[in-house]
N, C-alpha and C positions, 0 to 999 in steps of 0.2 A: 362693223360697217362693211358691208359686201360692196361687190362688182359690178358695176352698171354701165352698160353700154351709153354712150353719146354718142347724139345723132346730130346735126343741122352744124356740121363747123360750116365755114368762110370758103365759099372757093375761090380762088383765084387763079385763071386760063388754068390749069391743068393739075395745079397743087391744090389740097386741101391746105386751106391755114385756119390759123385761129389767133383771136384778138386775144393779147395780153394787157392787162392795164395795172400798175403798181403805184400805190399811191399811202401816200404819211396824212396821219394826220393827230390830233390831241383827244385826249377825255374833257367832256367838262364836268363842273360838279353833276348835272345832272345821270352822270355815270356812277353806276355803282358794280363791286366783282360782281355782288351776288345776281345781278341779273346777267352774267357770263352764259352760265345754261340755258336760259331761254334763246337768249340772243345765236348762241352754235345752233340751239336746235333748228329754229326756225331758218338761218341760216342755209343748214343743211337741204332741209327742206326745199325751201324755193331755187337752191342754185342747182337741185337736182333735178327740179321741175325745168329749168332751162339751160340743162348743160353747160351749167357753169362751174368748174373746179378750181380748185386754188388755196393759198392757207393765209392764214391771219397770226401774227406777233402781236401782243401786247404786253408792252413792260414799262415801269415807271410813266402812267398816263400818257401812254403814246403808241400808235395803234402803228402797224406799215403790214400791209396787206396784197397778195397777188391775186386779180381774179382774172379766169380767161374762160372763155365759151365763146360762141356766136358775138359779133360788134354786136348787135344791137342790146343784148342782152347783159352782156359786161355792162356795157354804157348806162342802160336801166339801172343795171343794179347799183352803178358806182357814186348814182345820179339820187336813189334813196338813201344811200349812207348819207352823202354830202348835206344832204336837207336831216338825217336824221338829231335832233337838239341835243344827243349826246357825243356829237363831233365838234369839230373847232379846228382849223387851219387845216380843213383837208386839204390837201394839194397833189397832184396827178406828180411823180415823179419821170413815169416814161409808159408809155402806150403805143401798139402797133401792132399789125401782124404778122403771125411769127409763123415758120414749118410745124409744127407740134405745142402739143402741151406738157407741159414738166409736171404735175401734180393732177394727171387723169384718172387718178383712181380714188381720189381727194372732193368730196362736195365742199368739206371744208376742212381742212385740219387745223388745228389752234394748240396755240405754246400762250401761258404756262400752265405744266401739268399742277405745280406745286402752287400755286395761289387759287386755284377750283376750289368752291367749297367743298366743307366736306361731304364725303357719298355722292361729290356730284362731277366726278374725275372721269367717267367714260369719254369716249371720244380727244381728249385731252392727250397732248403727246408731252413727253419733256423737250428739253431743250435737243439734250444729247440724243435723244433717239431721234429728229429731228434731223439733226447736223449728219448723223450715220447715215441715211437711209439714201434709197437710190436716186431718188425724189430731188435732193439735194446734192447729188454727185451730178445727177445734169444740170444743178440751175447752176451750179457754182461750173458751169462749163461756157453758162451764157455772159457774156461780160457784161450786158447791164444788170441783170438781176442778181449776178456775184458783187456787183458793186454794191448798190442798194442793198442787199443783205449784211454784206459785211461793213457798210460804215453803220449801220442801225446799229447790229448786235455788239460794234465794237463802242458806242455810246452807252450800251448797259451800265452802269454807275456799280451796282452790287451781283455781277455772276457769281453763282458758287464755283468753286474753285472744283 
């Protein structure tokens, strides 16, 4: 996954900002892993067509997700998850506009490495490489997005140790 310039953030009087929106929500049955690969690619795809970056968690049927770009286009996007029939209790956790984006070099990155089928792990991060990375040394600096990530990942039920 290479570099890609965005363009069209949010001004406000004299700062660049950009909309974050962070939001929970469930699998229903009509989810299935193996449609995990299509669903990053396309994914990829469209948030890169409208500068939208961000990363997605999904563990034990429950998705918590950060996307930010352009309002309008978070909003769009957040607005076909919600309607899409493999969600359920989506719910907006916290929204707003922020100085930067935490995950700009990110169209989408997704955890977990270790439930992708197989041969179909590209793009796929693990947990830990994840929680390392620098990506996540600024969010766990933001204190909403340090909250919502750590009461999620501390609901895991089966981490590996």
């Amino acid at each position: 996954m290479g570099k890609f310039r965005l363009e069209q953030p949010v001004r406000k009087a004299t700062i660049w900002m950009v909309y974050r929106l962070i939001y929970l929500s469930s699998a229903t049955d009509a989810f299935a892993m193996s449609d995990l690969p299509s669903i990053l690619e396309a994914a990829r795809r469209n948030n890169a067509a409208n500068a939208i970056t961000g990363f997605l968690v999904y563990h034990d049927r429950k998705f918590l997700q950060v996307l930010e770009g352009p309002q309008a286009g978070v909003e769009a996007c957040f607005k076909r998850i919600s309607q899409d029939p493999r969600h359920f209790q989506c719910s907006i956790v916290n929204a707003g506009l922020e100085d930067s984006r935490l995950f700009e070099d990110w169209s989408m990155a997704y955890v977990p490495f270790e439930s992708a089928p197989s041969g179909a792990q590209e793009g796929f991060l693990d947990l830990d490489t994840l929680l390392k990375s620098d990506h996540m040394s600024r969010a766990a600096a933001d204190p909403i997005v340090s909250s919502f990530l750590g009461a999620f990942m501390s609901s895991f039920r089966d981490l590996p140790n």
